[in-house]
N, C-alpha and C positions, 0 to 999 in steps of 0.2 A: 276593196273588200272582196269583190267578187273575183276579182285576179287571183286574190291570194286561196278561196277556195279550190278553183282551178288548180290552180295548181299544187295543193294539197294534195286534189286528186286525181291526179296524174302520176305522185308521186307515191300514192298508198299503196298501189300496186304490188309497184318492186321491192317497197318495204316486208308487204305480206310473202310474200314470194322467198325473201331471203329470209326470212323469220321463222317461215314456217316449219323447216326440216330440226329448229329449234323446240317445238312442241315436242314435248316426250310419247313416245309413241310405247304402251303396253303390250304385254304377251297377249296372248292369246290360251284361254282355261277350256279346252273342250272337255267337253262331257258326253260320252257318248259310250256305248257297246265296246270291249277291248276291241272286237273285230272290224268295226266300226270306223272308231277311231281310227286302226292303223289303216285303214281305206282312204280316210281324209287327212291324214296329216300330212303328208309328203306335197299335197297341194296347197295346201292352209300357208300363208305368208306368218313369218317367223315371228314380224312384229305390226300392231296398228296402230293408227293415232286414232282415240277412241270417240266413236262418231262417224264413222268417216269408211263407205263401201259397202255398209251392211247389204243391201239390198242384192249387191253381185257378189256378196261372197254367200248369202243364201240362193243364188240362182245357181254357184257354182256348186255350193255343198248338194242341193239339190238334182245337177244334171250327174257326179260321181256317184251318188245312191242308185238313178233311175240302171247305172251302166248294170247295177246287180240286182237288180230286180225289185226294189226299194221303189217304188212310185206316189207313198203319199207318207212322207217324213212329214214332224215335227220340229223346227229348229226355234231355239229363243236363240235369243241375246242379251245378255245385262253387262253395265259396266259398272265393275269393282275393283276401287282402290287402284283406277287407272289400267287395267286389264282389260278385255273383251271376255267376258264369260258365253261360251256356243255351247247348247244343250240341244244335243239332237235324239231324238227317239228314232227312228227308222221306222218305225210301221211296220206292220208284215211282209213281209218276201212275199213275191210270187213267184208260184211253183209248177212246173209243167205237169200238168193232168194226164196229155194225152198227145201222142204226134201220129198223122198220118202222112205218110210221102206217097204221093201222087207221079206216077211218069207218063209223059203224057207220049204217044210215040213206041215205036218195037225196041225194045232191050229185053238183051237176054237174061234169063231167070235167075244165075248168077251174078251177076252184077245189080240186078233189082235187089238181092237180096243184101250183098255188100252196102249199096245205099243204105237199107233200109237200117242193116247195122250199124254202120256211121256216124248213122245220125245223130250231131251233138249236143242236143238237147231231149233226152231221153224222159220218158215219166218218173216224177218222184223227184227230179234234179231241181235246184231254184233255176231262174232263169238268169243268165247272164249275156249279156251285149253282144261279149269275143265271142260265146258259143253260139249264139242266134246269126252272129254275123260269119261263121265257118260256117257252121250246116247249113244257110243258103247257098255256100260255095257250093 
């Protein structure tokens, strides 16, 4: 008797395993901002088998918000009729108030001034990741 457990499961395994790509895997229904949306979709996997990563597809939906200045999203998840339903709010944008550039060292008053113009994250702009990450260039 205990043999034949054994080896039942040993054998479950590879059962689940080939079985598995057999679950039907649903769309995915975002719900989000048009602007939003076309932000996450190009990263969002085409299809899901439902149940299954939510937790890293909210870390991910969550670290492409933070790249535009989105820092405290709302995301649900519900599944319907075998879909993944994603409802994301985004929360306010943050917005560059104010930039001061600092040089520390003699540069001429020309070039302070080109800096200062440069600068890619201006007052009044959201903040974005690529521009925060240039204008420290």
């Amino acid at each position: 008797m205990f043999a034949r457990l054994s080896v039942l499961r040993c054998l479950l395994a590879p059962v689940l395993l080939v079985l598995a790509p057999l679950v039907p895997a649903g769309e995915i229904d975002l719900r989000a901002p048009d602007d939003v949306a076309d932000l996450l979709s190009p990263y969002l996997p085409a299809d899901v088998v439902p149940g299954s990563g939510q937790a890293k597809m909210q870390a991910l939906i969550a670290g492409i918000l933070a790249t535009e200045g989105y820092f405290s999203p709302r995301i649900a998840f519900a599944e319907v009729d075998g879909d993944l339903r994603i409802d994301v709010e985004p929360g306010p944008r943050t917005m560059v108030v104010a930039a001061d550039v600092a040089v520390d060292g003699p540069l001429e008053a020309k070039t302070r001034a080109d800096l200062v113009a440069g600068w890619g994250l201006p007052a009044g702009k959201p903040f974005r990741q690529d521009d925060w990450s240039s204008a420290k260039q």
